[in-house]
N, C-alpha and C positions, 0 to 999 in steps of 0.2 A: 504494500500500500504506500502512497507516496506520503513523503513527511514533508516535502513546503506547501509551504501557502502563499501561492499567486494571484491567491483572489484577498477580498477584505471587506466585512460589513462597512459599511457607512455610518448607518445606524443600525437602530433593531428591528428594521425594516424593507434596509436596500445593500445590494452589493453591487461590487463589479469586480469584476476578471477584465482586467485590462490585454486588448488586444483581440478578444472575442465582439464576431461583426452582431450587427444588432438583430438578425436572424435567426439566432444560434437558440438551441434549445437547451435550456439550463433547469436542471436539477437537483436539490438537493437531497441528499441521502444520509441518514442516520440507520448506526447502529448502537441497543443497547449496551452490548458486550464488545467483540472484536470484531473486527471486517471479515470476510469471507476473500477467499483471493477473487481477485477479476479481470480479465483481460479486455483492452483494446478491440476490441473489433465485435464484443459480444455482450449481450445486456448482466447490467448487474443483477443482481440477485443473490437471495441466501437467507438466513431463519433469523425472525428479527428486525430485518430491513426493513424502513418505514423512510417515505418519501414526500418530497415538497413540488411540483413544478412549480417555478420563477415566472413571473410577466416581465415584459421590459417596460421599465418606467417611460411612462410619455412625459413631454415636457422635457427642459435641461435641470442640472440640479441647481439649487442656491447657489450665489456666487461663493459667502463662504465655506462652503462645503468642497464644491470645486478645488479652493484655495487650497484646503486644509489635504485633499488627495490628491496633488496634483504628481506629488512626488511617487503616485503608484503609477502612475500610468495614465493614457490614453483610451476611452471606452465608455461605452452607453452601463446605463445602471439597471440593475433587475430587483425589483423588488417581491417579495413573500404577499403572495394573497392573504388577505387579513381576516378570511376564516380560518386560515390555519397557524395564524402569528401565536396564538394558544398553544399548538400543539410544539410550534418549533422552537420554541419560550426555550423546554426544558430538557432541547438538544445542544446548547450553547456550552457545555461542559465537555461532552462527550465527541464518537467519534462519529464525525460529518462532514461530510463531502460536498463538493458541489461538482456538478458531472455533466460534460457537453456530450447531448447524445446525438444519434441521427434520426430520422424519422422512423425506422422499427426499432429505436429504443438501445439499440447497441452503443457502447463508450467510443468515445472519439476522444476524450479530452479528462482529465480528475486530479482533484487539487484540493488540499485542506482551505480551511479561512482562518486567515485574522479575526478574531474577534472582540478586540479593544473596544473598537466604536461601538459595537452592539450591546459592551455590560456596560458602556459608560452611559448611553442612552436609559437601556432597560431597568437599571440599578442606580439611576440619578440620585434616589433621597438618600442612598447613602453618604454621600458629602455633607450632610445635614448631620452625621451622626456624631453627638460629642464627646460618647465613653466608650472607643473602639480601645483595647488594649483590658488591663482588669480596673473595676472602681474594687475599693474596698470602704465601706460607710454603714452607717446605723446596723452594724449588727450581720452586713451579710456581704458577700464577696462575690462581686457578678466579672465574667470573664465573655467577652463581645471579639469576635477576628470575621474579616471579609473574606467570605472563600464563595462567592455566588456559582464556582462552576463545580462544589467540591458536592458530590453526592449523598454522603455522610459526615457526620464531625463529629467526634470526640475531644474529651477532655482530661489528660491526664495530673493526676495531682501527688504533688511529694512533699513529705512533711521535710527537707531540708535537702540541700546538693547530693547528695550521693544516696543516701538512700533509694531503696523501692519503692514503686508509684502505690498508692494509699487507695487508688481509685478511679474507675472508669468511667468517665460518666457521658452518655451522649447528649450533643447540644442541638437548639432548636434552629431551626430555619428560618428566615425570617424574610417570607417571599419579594416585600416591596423593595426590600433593603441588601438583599443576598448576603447576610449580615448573618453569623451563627452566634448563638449565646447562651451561657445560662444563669443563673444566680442560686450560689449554697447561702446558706447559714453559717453565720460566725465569720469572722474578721481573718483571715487565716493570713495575717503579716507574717514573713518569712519565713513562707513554705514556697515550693516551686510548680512550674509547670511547663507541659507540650503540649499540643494538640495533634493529634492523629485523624487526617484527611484523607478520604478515598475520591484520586481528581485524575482525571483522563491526560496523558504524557503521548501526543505526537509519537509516534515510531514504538513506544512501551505499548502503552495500553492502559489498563486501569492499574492505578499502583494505591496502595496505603503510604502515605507519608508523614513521620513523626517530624515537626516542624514548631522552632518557637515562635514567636510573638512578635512581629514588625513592629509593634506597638512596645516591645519591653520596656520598661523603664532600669531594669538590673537583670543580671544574668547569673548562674554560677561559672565557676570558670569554663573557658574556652569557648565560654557560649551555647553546652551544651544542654540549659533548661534555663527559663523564664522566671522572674522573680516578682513574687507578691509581694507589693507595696504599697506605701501612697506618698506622694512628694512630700505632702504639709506635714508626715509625721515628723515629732521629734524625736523619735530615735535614727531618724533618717537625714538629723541635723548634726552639725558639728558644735560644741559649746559656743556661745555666741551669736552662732549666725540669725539667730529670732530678731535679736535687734543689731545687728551689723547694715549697716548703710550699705548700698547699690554706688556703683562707679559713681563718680562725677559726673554730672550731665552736660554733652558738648553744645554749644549754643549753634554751631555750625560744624558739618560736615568739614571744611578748610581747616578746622583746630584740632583736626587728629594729627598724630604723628604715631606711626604704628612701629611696633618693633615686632618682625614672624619669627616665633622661637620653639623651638619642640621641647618637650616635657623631659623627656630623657636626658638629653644633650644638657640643658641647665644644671642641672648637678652628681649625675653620675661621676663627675671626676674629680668634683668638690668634695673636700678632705674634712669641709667643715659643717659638712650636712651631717646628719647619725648617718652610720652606715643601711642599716634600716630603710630609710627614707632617701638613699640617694636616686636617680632615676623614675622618682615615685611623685606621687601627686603631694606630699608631704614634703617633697623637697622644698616646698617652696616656704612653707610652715615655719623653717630654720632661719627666725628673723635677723639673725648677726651672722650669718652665714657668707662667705664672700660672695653668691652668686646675688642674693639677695642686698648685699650693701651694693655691689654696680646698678642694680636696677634701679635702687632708692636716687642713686647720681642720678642715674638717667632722667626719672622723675622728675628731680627737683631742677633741672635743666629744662625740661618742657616736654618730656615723652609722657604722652597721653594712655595710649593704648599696647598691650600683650598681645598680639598674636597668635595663640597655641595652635601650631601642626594638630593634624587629625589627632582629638582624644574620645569620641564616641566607639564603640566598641568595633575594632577592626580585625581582620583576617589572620594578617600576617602573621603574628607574631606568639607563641606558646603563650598562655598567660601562669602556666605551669612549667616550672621544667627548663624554661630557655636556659641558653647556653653562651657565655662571651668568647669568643676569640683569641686565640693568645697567640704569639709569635715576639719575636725576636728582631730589630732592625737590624743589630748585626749580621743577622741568616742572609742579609742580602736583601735587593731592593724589594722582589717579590714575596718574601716572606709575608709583609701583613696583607697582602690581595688574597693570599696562597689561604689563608689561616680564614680571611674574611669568606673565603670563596666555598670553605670546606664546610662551612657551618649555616650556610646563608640563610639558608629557611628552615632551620632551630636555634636561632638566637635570637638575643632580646630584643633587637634593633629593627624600627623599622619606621619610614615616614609616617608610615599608615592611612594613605588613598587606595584603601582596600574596606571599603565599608561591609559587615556584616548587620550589623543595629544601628539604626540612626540615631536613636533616642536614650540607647542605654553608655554609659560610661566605659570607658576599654580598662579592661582588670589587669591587664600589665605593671599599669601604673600606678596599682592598688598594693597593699600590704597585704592585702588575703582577698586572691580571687576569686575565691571557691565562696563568699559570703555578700550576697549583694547585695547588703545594706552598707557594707566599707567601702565600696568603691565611691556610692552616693556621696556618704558622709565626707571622704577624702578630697574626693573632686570639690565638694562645696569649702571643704578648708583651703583649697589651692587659691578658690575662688576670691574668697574672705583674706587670705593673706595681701594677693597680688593689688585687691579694694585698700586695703589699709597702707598699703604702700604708697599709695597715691596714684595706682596705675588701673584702669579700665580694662576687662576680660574681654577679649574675640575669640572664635573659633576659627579654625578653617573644616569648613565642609565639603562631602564630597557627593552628593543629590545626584552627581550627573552619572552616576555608575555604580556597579555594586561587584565586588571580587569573583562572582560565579553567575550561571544560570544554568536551567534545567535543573537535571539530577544529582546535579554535584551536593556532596553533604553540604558544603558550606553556602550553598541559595538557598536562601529564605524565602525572598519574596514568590521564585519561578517556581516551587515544590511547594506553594501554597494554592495561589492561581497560575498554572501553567501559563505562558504566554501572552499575558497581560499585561506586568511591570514592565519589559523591555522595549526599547524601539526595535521594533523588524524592516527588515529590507524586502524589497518587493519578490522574496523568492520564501520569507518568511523567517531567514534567521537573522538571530541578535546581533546588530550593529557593533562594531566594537571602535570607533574611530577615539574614543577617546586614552584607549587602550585596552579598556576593560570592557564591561556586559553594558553598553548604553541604557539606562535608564529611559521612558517613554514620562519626562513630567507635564508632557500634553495630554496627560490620559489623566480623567478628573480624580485617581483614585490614587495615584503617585501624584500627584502634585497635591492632593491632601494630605497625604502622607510628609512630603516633605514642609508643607508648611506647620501644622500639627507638630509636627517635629522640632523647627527652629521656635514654635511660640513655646513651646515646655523650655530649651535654653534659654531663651527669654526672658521666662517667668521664673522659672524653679528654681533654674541656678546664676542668674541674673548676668548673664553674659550680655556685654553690652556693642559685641558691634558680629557682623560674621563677616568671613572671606570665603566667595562660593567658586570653587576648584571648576573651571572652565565653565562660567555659567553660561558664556554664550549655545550650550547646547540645551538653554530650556528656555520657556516663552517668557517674553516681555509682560505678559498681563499676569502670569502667573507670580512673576517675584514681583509686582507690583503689589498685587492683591497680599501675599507674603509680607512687606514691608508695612502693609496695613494693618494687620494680624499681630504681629512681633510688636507693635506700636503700640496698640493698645493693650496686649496684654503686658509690656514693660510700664508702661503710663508715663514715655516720654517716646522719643527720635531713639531710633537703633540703628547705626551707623552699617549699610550694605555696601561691599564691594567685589568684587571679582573678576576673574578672567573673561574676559570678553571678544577673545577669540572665533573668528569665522571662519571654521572648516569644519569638514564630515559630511554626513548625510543632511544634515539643517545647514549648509552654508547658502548666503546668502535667500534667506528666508525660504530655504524650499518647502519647509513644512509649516513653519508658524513666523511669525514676528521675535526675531529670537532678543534674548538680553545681550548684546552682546556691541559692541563701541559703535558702532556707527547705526546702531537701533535702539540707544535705550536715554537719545536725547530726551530732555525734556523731564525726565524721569527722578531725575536727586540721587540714582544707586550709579555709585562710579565703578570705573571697570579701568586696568591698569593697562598704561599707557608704551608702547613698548618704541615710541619716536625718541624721545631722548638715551632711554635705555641704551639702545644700538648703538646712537653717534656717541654716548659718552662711552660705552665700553668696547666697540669696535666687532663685527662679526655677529653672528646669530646664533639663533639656538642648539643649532645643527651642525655648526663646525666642525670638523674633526683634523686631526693630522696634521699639516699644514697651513692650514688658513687655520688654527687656532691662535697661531702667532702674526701671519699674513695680516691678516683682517684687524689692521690698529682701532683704534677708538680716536675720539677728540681729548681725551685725558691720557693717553698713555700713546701719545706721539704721532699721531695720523698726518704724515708727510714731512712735519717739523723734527722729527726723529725717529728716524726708520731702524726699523731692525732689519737682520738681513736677511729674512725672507719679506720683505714690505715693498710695494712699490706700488704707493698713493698717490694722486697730485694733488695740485692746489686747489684744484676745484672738488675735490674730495673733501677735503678739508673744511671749505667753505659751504659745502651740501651740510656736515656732520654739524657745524656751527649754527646754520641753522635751524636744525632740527631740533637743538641743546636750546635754545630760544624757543623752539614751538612748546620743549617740555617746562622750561621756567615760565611760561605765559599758560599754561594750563590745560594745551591741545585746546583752546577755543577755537571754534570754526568762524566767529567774525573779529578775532584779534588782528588787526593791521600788521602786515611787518613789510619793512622794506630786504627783500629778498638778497642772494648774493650775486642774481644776474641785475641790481639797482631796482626791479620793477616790485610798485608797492601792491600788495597781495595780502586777502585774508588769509586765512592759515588754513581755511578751507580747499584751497585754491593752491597752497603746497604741496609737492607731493612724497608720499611717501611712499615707497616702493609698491605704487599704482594706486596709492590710495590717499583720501584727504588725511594730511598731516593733522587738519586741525578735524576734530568731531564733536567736542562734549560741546554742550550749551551752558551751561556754569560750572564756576572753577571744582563745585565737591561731586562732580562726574567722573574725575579722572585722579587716579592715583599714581604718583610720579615716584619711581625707584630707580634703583641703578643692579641691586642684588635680589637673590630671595633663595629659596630651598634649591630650584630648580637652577642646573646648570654650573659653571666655575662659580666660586666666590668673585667678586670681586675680587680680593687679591690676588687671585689664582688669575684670572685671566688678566691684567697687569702684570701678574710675573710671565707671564708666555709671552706677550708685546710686548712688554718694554727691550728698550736695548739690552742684550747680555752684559752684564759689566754695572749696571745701573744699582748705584748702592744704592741699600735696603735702607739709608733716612731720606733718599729722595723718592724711593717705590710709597714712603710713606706720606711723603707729601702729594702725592699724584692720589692716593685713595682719599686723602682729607680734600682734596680737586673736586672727586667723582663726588663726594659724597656733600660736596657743597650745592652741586646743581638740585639737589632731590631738596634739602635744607630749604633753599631759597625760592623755589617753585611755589607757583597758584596752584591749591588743589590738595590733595590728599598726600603728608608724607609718609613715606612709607619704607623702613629698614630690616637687613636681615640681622639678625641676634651675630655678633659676633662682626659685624663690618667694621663699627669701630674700634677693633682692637687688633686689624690685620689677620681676619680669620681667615685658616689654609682649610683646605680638605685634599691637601697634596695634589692637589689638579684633579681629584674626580670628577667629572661633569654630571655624575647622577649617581649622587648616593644614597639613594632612598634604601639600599640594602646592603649597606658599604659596615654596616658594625658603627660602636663607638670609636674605634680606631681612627676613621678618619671624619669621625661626627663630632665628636668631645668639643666641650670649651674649656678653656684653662684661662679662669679669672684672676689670677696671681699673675697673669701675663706671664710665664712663662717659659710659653712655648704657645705657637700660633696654630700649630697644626701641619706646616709645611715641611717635607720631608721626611714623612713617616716611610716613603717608600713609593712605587708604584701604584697606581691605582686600580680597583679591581679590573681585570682585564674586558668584563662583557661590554663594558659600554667605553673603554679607553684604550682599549687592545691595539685597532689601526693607530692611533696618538703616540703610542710607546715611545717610539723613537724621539719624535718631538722632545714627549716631555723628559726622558731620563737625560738630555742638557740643559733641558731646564734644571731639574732637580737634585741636576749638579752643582749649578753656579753657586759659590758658597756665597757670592752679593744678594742674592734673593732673602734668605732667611734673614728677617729681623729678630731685632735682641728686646730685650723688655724695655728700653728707653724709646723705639721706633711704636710700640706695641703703647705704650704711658702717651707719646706724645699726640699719637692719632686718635685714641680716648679724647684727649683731653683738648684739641683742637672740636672735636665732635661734636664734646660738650657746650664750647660756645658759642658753633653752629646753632646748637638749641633753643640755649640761651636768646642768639640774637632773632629765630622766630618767634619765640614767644614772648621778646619783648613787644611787640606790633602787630596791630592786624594789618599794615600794611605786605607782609606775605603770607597773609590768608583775606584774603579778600573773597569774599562772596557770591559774586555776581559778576558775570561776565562785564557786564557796562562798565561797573568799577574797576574793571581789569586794563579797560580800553581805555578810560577815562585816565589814568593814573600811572601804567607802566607804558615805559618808554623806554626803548633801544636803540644804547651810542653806538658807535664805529659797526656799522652793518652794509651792507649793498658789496660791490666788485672791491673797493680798495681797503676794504678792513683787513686789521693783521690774522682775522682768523684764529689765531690762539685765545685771544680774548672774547669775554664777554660781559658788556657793562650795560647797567640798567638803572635808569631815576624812577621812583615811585613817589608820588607827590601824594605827602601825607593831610592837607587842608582839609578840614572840617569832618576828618574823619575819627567815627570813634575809635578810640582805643588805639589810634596808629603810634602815639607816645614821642611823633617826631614831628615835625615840619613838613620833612621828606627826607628820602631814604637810596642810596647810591649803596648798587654791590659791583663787586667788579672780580672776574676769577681767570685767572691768567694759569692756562693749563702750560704756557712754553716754557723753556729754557733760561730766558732773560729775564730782567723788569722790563715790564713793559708800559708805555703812557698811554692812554685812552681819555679824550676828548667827550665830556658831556656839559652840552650848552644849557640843558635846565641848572647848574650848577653854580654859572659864571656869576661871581661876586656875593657868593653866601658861605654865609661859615663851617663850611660841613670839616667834624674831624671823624677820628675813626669811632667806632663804637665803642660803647665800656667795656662790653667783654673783651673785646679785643686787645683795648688798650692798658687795659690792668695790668699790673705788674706781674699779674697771677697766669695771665691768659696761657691758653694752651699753644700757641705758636709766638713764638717770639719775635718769626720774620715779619709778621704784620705788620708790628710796631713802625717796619724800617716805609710802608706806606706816606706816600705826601701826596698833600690836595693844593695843588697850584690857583689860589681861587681867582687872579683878574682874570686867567683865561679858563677857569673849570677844565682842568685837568688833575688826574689822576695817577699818579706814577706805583705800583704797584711791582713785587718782587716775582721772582720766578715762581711756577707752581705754586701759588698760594692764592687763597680768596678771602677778600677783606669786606668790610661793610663800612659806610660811613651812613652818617648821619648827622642833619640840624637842628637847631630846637625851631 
């Protein structure tokens, strides 16, 4: 029997089989049990079989309907006679067919269906439903899961993790809603459960599947049973947090500054966490602990918000059992890849863009997996500490995919409603463009799922901003409607951001209005911006071998100092310059710039490698970075361009460079954990499964990371060559004075945005009305980039007006700004303290009859008047 599906409901009323002419005789076929075999050329038949013929729908379909299918194909729609929509209600589970005959009824043609559109239609009120997962209240413990195509449900119940189940109990059906449930007696907190579904599996057949809870809110470990709770208990609280205060509340999207950091990574290598709690959600708990005194700097500098890498309950990683890596640097370079490589998928380590639970907490980073009331409590102490600190909670989520589907033990959602949660392609299997099992959150019952989801972080454990892992693969109305939800259940703004990326099967709107940068103007949810990125750091994501050194950036040499695979021009140069302007000015698409071929251009009208430079509509649409999880460090890709030879306190002034353009930018700032203190990961370009070895932070400064050895070979193997001369230069490796001074310059990057909202400005107008860019068009020196921000009658700007100027070259360089001439602009306080973290600031002068600005090599300075 064939296992795709080339056909697809519409609704719970119409298909199409794209490519069948509109004469075609279409029928559907159900069987209760298995198919019977059938051949081509001869009628179906067999005990059992019950059938539908099709009419072809008269008329075209709705436009959005059309829209919304366009991406299956070409082809007239057939719809179910609606004397029998009754009977073929309760074939949407099971196995049906839909079968081109001829006229004595012989097969010409047979294919499964899609059936997304038709439970989303037929089971609409379920989006209404508000206690899908278990309530536990007045005395009785009701337990509710969506399995509208599963035949039977069960209910299995354990009085703790490992124990034998106490009891079988079958649950109700609930026709309008395809909703099964039932309600015991007694409050049964921390006892467990499964559920056991008999649901129809494409190419299987009917199967039994023990499967937990999409709705979990705890787990025991590894995720093998569901955990009865309730968020608002207090045993499910940490001391305190009853009356523990919620983040700060941002008054604008532009007053974030984000730091992405993983859970693990912050003090597994910290000596001053308990052993205990190191790598643990408790790490953070260790108030005098050194990971947590750099954060409190950071804070008290102007970092708004934490970041946390995936910590809802993920795949990867044992939550039992794991294992660290051990090797030796002396064994030689490959010793730690060798050691990383042998252990990869049984050790602790892992990003975790492997979602298994959305909702429930990952026990890794729990003290005891095996009890799901610790993980809650731990997760809300991480929470509670990083609030006290003075720092705001995000997540990063990953909605757009989930680690399996089908039969695989670890799918959840596909072993509960087969073929429902995922996106299918028009042959019927799971999309994978984002690497993993695509998620379908155009389908009403995942995208309740995932907003249902972010409003529990929202509320429960009061995380205050999320970062949604390639959201451009889900719709525009849906993380709208999300943003609305998270809102009022926080009862303030929850700051949304994410990848906003256009490829895969949804690229350029094939299936919906996606979120994603040049679709979710107008919107307020920013998505990061990858124009500045590129010209400050030189190359893309994909680099390997050779061009990861080829490919300069505008901070580490792009034609002004070549290394000797490099050969950029000047118009390279001056492309990358501007684009470092498109990212300081906020990717607005009506921001003015005078170009570097002289001609004056919105930033819409820029281009970026085919596309408008400029896209957001106001500056808190767009998140402006240089680094993040994914790809080199920053310093890491600095040390592959820079010139060989290029000592490690000028590699350190070229990252205080890079990390000045994100500082000084319109828009959302945004930092990876470890930029400012020169973090290596030995060049790996993707360590999401690299171990602590080359994850670690070392907040004593000392040791960056760089030179542990080669990096694991899967995704750096063609590179090798490259980099084992890099990772020779013994000029690379900084000492803890290069490591002190790039902190500490960072720091009064910070400082100097938060002293002003003149760089966080609001609103596009304000952006256009107020920043102005000197030395730009054909004769600019290119290395430079200087900008007036006139601070008049604005609140909170704290200046006059506001001159930056950042000089990635070699020399001091003078730059020319005519709003300047004849006002007393000097450098800023942080700057000019005696304390400041760069010294060579200081050697800055402001020439004022002719507003000029004379500025030192690689460094960027700020002034300012009253």
């Amino acid at each position: 029997m064939p296992v795709d599906a080339r056909a697809a409901w519409l609704d719970a009323g119409q298909l199409r089989w794209p490519g069948k002419a509109a004469d075609a005789r279409l029928t559907i076929y159900h069987s209760a049990d298995a198919w019977p075999s059938y051949r081509i050329g001869e009628p179906l038949t067999g005990r059992g079989v019950e059938r539908v013929a099709l009419a072809l729908r008269s008329g075209a379909l709705p436009e959005a309907q059309q829209e919304s299918f366009a991406w299956l194909g070409e082809g007239p729609a057939w719809t179910v006679p609606a004397k029998a929509s009754g009977q073929y209600a309760g074939w949407l589970g099971g196995d049906m067919l839909v079968v081109e005959e001829d006229a004595q009824g012989r097969v010409l043609d047979a294919t499964r269906l899609q059936h997304a559109a038709a439970l989303d239609d037929r089971y609409a009120a379920a989006e209404g439903l508000a206690d899908l997962g278990v309530t536990v209240t007045d005395g009785r413990t009701r337990f509710r899961v969506w399995a509208p195509t599963a035949r039977a449900a069960a209910l299995c119940v354990y009085p703790d993790a490992k124990g034998d189940a106490k009891s079988l109990l079958p649950l109700q059906r609930d026709a309008a809603t395809g909703a099964w449930s039932l309600s015991l007696s007694g409050e049964r907190d921390g006892q467990y459960y499964t559920y056991l579904v008999d649901v129809f599996v494409p190419g299987t057949g009917w199967v039994r599947n023990r499967v937990t809870d999409p709705y979990a809110i705890s787990l025991s470990a590894d995720s093998r049973r569901s955990y009865v709770g309730r968020l608002d208990d207090p045993a499910l609280m940490p001391e305190g947090w009853a009356k523990a205060p919620r983040g700060r509340e941002l008054a604008s999207a532009t007053d974030a500054v984000v730091y992405e950091l993983h859970v693990r990574d912050f003090s597994i290598a910290d000596a001053t966490v308990p052993p205990a709690h190191r790598g643990k959600y408790l790490g953070f708990t260790a108030s005098d602990s050194n990971g947590m005194r750099h954060l409190r700097r950071l804070a008290d500098a102007g970092l708004t918000d934490v970041h946390l890498l995936p910590v809802y309950d993920l795949a990867s990683v044992p939550e039992t059992g794991c294992v660290t890596p051990a090797a030796r640097s002396e064994d030689g370079p490959e010793a730690w890849q060798a050691a990383v490589q042998a252990v990869r998928d049984s050790d602790c380590f892992n990003w975790g863009y492997d979602p298994l639970h959305y909702t429930a907490p990952e026990g890794s980073y729990a003290t005891d997996a095996n009890d799901g009331a610790v993980r809650v409590r731990e997760f809300r102490a991480m929470v509670m500490a990083l609030h006290a600190a003075g720092l705001r909670v995000g997540m990063d989520v990953v909605y757009n995919h989930t680690f399996a589907s089908g039969q695989d033990a670890r799918s959840v959602l596909d072993r509960l409603v087969p073929g429902y949660y995922h996106r299918l392609d028009g042959q019927g299997g799971v999309t994978r463009s984002t690497c993993c099992e695509n998620t379908a959150t155009e389908h009403r019952m995942m995208a309740k799922l995932m907003r249902d989801s972010a409003v529990t972080w929202a509320r429960d454990y009061r995380i205050d901003s999320f970062r949604f892992d390639l959201m451009g693969h889900q719709p525009r109305a849906v993380m709208e409607q999300l943003q609305g939800e998270v809102d009022r259940a926080a009862g303030r703004r929850i700051l949304l951001i994410g990848e906003g990326w256009n490829f895969g099967e949804v690229a350029d709107g094939a299936r919906f209005v996606q979120a994603s940068q040049l679709s979710l103007g107008g919107s307020g949810i920013g998505t990061f911006s990858d124009r500045a990125r590129d010209a400050v750091r030189g190359g893309g994501c994909c680099d390997s071998a050779g061009a990861l050194a080829a490919r300069q950036g505008w901070a580490n040499g792009l034609h002004y100092a070549p290394n000797a695979l490099a050969d950029a021009s000047r118009d390279d140069l001056l492309r990358a310059a501007d684009q470092v302007r498109v990212g300081l000015a906020g990717s607005l698409r009506t921001f003015p710039l005078v170009d570097r071929h002289g001609q004056h251009r919105r930033l819409a009208q820029v281009d970026y490698e085919g596309q408008p430079a400029g896209y957001a509509q106001t500056p808190g649409e767009v998140v402006n970075y240089v680094e993040n999880h994914d790809n080199l460090t920053l310093f890491d890709a600095n040390a592959l361009k820079l010139p060989a030879g290029t000592p490690s306190s000028e590699r350190a002034r070229v990252q205080v460079v890079a990390l000045a353009t994100v500082a000084l930018s319109q828009g959302v700032a945004y930092f990876h954990a470890g930029g400012e203190i020169l973090r290596s990961k030995s060049l790996d370009r993707n360590s999401y499964n690299s171990g602590d070895a080359f994850n670690r932070l070392d907040w004593t400064l000392a040791d960056n990371g760089f030179g542990i050895g080669l990096p694991p070979e899967g995704d750096n193997g063609s590179s090798w060559p490259v980099m084992r001369a890099v990772l020779a230069d013994a000029s690379v490796k900084p000492g803890t004075g290069d490591m002190r001074f790039t902190r500490d310059a960072f720091l009064d990057l910070l400082r100097i945005r938060a002293s002003t909202s003149l760089l966080r400005l609001r609103d596009a107008d304000a952006v256009a009305r107020r920043l102005r860019f000197a030395d730009t068009g054909p004769g600019q020196a290119g290395t430079v980039i200087a900008a007036h921000l006139d601070g008049e009658g604005l609140e909170g700007a704290g200046f006059g007006a506001l001159v930056y100027v950042i000089n990635a070259g070699m020399a001091a360089a003078t730059v020319a700004v005519p709003e300047a001439v004849g006002r007393a602009f000097k450098l800023h306080p942080a700057q000019a303290a005696a304390t400041a973290g760069d010294p060579r600031a200081r050697e800055s002068r402001f020439a004022r009859e002719e507003g000029r600005f004379t500025v030192p090599a690689r460094t960027a300075v700020v002034f300012v008047v009253d």
